[in-house]
RODO-2510 file (C-alpha; in nm, 4 decimals, decimal comma):
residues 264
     n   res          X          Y          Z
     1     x    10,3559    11,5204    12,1246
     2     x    10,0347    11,6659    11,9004
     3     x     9,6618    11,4094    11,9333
     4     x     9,7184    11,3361    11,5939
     5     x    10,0741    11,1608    11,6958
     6     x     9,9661    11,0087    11,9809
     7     x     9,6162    10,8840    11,8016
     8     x     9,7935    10,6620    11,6009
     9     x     9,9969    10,4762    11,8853
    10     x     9,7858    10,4123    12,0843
    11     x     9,6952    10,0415    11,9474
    12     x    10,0692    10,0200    11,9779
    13     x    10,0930    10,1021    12,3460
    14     x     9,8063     9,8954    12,4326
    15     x     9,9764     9,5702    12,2883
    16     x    10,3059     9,6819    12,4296
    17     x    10,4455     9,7254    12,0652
    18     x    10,6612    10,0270    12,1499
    19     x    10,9941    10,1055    12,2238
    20     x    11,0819    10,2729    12,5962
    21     x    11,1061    10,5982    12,4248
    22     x    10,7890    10,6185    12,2351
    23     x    10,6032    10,4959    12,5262
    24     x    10,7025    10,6984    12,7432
    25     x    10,6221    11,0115    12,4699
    26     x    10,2144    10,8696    12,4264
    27     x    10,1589    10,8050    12,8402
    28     x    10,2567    11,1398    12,9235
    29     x    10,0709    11,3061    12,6821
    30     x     9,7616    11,0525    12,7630
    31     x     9,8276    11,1946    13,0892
    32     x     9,7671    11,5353    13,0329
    33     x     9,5339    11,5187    12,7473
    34     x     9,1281    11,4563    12,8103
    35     x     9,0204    11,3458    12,4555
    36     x     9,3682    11,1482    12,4226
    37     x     9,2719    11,0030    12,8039
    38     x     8,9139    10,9149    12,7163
    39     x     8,9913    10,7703    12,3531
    40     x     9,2765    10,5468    12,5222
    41     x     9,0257    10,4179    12,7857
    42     x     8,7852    10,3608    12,4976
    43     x     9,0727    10,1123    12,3013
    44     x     9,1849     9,9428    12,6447
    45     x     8,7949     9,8181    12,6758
    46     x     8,7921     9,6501    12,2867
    47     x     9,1131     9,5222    12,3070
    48     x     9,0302     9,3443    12,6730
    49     x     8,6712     9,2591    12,5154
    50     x     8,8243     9,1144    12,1782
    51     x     9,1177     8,9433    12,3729
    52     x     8,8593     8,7437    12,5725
    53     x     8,5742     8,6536    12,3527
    54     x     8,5288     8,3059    12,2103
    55     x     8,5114     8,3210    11,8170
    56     x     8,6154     8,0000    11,7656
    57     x     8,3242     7,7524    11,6905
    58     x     8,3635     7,3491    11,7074
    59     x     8,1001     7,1409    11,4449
    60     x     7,9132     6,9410    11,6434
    61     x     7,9987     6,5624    11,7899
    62     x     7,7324     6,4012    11,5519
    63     x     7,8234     6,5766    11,2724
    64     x     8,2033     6,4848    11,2945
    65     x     8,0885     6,1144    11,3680
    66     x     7,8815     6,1264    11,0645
    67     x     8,1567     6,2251    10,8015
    68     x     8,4131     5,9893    10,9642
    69     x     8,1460     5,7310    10,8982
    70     x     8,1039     5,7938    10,5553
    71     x     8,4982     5,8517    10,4985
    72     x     8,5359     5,4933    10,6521
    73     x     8,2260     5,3354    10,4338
    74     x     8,3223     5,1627    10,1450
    75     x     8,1786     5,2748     9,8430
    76     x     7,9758     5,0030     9,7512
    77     x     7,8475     5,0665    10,0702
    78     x     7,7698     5,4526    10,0155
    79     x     7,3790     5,5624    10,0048
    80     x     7,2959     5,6896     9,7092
    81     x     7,3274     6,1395     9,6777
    82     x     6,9372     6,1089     9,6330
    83     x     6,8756     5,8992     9,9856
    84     x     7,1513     6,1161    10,1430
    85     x     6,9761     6,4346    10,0801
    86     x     6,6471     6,3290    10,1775
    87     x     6,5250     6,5570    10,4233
    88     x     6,3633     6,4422    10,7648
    89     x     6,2663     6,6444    11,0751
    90     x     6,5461     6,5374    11,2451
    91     x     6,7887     6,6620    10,9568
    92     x     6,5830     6,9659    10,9397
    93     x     6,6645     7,1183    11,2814
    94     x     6,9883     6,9493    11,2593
    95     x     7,0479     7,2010    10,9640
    96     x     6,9323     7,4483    11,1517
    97     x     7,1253     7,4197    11,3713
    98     x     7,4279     7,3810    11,1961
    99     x     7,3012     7,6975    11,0381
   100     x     7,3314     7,8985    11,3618
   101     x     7,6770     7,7748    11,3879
   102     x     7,7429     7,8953    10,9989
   103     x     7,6058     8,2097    11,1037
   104     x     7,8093     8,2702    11,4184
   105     x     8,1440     8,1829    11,2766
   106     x     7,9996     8,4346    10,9598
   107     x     7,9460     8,7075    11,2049
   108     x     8,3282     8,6313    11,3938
   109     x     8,4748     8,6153    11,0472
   110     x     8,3382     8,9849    10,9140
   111     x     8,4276     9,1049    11,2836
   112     x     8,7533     9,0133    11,2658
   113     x     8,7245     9,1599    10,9005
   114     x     8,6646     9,4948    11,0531
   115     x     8,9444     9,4684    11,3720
   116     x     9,2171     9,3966    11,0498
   117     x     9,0700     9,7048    10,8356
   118     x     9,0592     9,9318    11,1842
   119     x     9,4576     9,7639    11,2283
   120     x     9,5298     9,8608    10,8350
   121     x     9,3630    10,2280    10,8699
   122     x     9,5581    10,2524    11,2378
   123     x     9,8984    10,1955    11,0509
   124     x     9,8280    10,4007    10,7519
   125     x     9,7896    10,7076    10,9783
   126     x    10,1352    10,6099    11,1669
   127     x    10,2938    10,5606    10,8587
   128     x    10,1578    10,9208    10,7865
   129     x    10,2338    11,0645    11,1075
   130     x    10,6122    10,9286    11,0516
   131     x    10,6680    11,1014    10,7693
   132     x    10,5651    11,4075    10,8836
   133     x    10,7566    11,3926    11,2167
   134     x    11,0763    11,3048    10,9435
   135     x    10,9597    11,6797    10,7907
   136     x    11,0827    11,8212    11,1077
   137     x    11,4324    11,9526    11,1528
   138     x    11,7003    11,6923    11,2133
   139     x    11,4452    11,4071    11,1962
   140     x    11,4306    11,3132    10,7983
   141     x    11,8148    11,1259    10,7807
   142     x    12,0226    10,9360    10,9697
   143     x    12,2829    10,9007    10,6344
   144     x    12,2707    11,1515    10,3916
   145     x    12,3777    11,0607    10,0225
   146     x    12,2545    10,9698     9,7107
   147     x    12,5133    10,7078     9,6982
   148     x    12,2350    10,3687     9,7067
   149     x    12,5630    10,1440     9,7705
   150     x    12,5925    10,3630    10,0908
   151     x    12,2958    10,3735    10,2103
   152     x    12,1911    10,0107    10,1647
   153     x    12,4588     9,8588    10,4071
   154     x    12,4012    10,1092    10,6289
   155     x    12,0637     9,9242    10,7084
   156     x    12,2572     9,5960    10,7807
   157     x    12,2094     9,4860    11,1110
   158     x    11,9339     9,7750    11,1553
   159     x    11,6314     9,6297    11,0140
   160     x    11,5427     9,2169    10,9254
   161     x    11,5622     9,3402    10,5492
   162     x    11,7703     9,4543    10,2597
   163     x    11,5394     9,7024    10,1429
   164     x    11,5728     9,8440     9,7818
   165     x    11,7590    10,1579     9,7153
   166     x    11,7121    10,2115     9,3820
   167     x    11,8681    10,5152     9,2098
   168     x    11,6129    10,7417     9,0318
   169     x    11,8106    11,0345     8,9369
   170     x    11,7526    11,0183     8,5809
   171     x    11,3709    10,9883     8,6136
   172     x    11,3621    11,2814     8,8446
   173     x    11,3665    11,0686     9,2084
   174     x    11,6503    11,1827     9,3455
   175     x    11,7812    10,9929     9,6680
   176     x    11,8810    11,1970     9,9522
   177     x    11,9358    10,9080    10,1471
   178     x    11,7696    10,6822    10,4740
   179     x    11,6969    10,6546    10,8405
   180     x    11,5743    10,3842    11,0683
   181     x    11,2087    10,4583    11,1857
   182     x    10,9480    10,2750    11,3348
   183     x    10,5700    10,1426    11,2221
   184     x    10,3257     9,9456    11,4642
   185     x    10,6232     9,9483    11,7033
   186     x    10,8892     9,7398    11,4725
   187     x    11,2031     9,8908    11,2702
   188     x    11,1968     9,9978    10,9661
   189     x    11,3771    10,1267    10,6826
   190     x    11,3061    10,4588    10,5431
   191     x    11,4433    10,5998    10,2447
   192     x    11,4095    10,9349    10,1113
   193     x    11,3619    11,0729     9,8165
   194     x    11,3010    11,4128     9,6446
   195     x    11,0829    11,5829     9,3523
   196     x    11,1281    11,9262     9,2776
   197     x    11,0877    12,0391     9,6406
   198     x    10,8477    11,7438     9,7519
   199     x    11,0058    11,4894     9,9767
   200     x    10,8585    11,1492     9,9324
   201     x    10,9356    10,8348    10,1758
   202     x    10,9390    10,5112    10,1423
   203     x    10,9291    10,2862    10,4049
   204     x    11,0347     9,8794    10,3758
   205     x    10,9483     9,6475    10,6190
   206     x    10,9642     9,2315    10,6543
   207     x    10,6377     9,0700    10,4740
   208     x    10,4933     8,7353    10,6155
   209     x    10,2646     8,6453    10,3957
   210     x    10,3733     8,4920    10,0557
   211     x    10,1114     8,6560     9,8215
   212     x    10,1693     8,9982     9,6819
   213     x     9,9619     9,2209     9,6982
   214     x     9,8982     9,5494     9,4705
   215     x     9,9519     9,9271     9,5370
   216     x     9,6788    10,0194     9,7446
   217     x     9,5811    10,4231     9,7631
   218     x     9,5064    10,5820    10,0149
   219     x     9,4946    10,9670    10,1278
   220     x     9,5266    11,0537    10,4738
   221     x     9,5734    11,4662    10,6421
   222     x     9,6496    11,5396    10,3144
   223     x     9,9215    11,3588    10,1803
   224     x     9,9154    11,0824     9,9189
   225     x     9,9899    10,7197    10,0176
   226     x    10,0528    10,3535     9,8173
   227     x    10,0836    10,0349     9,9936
   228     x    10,1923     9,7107     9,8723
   229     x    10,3655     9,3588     9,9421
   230     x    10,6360     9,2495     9,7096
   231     x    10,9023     8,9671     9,7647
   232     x    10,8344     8,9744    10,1163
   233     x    10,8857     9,3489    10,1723
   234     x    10,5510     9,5813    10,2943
   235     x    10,6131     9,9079    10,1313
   236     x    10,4639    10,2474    10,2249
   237     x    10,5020    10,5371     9,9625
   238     x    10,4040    10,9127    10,1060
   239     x    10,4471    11,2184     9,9770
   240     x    10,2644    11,5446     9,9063
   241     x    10,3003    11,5129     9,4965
   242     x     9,9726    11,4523     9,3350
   243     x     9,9162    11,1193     9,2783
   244     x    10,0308    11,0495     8,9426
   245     x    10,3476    11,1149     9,0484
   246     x    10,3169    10,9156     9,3145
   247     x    10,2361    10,6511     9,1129
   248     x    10,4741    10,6525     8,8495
   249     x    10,7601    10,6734     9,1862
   250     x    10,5644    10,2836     9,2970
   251     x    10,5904    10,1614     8,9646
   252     x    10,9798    10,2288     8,9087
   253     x    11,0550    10,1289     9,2547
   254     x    10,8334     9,7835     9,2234
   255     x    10,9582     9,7382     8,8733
   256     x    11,3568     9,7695     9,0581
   257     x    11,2893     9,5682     9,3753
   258     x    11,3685     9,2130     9,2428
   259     x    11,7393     9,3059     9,0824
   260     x    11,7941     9,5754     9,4024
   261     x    11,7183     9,3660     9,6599
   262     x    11,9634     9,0818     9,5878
   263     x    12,1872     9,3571     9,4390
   264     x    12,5084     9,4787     9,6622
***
């Protein structure tokens, strides 16, 4: 196993997201790698730090008291906005207070904005590193046709998804066929496809989330890559092609995935 494999698992090792195999792969190379050794030591410490820090802040006991008060005032009963509002010292270092609190849960809120981009930019580059591993011999198919009503079933029972396998032969995507692979440390599908002599894969996985979310680009060791959420799938396009290409490959794929996916 190369750094730049084991790089990207690491996250995955650390929250015990990978299979026997794969973990087995990253400790012994930790093991007898320095940089690999000191980066993995590095991750351990944030992801003990993060997993014990209180970002969670409570509004004080007044303030809670106070809105349940006015909830349960009639509103006959309700001072006026203008009488509300008036300020008095006490309110004034109340609000201060409450600013403090505003401001911590601000600064947990863009922290845990930059722990979901670092997750984002950690599975990019295994997404990345997967398809080039699948470049090496034996490693890109586990069923090889460009039969889509072949290779679709063959994912039953493989992955929590029917992922689309759309046949582009006539727009110059032609399917070779699919394999099971794995991202972040779960299953997923992988089909494969070819231009001229560039090999481009597309990876489907289960989406939680229920809003969809446009092709992302991103570039990463020198291969193109488009990310995006569609009815419930997360979808990973690489490939070497330049990007147009790459792009016009999302858009027929995302323009097929509502038909293919419920298609047999």
């Amino acid at each position: 196993m190369k750094c730049d494999e084991s790089k990207v698992m690491l996250h995955a090792l650390i929250d015990g997201e990978l299979d026997s195999g794969h973990a087995r792969d990253v400790e012994a190379h930790v093991a007898s790698c320095a940089g690999c050794s000191e980066r993995f030591a590095a991750f351990r410490t944030m992801h003990d730090v993060m997993s014990t820090a209180s970002l969670k802040e409570t509004a004080p006991a007044h303030l809670r008291n106070r809105i349940e008060t006015l909830i349960a005032t009639p509103a006959s009963r309700v001072v006026s906005i203008h009488q509300f509002m008036q300020p008095t010292r006490r309110s004034f270092f109340g609000g201060f207070a409450m600013g403090s609190v505003l401001s911590a849960a601000v600064a947990a809120s863009l922290a845990l904005t930059v722990i979901r981009k670092d997750q984002e930019q950690t599975i990019a580059e295994e997404v990345v590193s997967a398809h080039i591993r699948s470049l090496q011999a034996g490693h890109l198919m586990d069923v090889e046709t460009s039969d889509r009503h072949t290779v679709k079933p063959w994912f039953n029972g493989r992955v929590d998804v029917a992922p689309p396998v759309v046949d582009l032969t006539a727009e110059s995507f032609t399917l070779l066929g699919g394999r099971l692979d794995y991202i972040d440390g779960e299953p997923v599908a992988a089909i494969v496809y070819q231009r001229r002599k560039h090999l481009i894969n597309l990876f489907v996985a289960q989406h939680v989330a229920e809003k969809n979310l446009r092709p992302n680009a991103k570039s990463i060791q020198g291969y193109n890559c488009r990310h995006w959420t569609q009815d419930g799938l997360d979808m990973w396009a690489v490939s070497d092609i330049v990007s147009e290409e790459l792009d016009e490959f999302v858009q027929k794929i995302a323009s097929a995935v509502p038909r293919s996916s419920s298609a047999s």
